[in-house]
N, C-alpha and C positions, 0 to 999 in steps of 0.2 A: 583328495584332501576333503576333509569337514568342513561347517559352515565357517569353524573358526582359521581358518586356514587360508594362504596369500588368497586376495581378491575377495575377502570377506565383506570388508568393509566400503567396497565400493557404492554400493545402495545408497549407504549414507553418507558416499561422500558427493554423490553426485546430485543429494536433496540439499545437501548444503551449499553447494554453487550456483544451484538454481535459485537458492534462497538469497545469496549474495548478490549475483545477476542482478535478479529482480529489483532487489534496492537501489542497485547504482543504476539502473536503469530507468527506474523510478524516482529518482532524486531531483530530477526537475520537474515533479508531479503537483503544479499548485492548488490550492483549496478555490475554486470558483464562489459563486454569491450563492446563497443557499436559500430557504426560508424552514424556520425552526419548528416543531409541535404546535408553536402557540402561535405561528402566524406573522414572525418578525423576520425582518429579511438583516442578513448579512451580510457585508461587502464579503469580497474575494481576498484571498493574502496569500502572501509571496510564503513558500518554505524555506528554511535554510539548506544549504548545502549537505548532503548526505541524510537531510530529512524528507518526507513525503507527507501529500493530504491522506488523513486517516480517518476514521470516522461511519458514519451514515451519511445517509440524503439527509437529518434532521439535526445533524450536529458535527462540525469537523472541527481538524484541529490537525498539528506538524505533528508527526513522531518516528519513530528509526524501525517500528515494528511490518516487516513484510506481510505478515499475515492479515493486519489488520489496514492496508493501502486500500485507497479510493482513488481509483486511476481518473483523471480528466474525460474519458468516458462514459466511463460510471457516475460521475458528477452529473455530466450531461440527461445522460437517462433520467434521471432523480427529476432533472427540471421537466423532463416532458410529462410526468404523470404527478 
């Protein structure tokens, strides 16, 4: 069979559950304290449900987008340097 053919679409199906994965698994990912471009510091906050910390080291914020997640790791790194 061709590309178009049963098991074609698996590729994408399988970027897609990684990419759902990813959020539910990320959905209790909160925003840590930050400090911004200009040198002001920011408490930390809570996401909602099915939301995640998104953002940079220099600015966060809750949103649904996987690609643009800021894991509580990555928050962490942010403070060391």
């Amino acid at each position: 069979m061709g590309p178009g053919g049963p098991g074609g679409g698996w590729p994408l199906a399988g970027t897609l559950l990684v990419a759902v994965a990813a959020s539910m698994v990320a959905g209790g990912e909160d925003c840590l304290w930050y400090v911004d471009r200009n040198g002001s510091w920011h408490p930390g906050f809570d996401c909602e449900f099915f939301t995640f910390c998104c953002g940079t080291c220099h600015q966060r914020y809750c949103c649904r987008d996987p690609l643009r997640l800021l894991t509580e790791r990555q928050q962490r790194h942010c403070l060391a340097f």
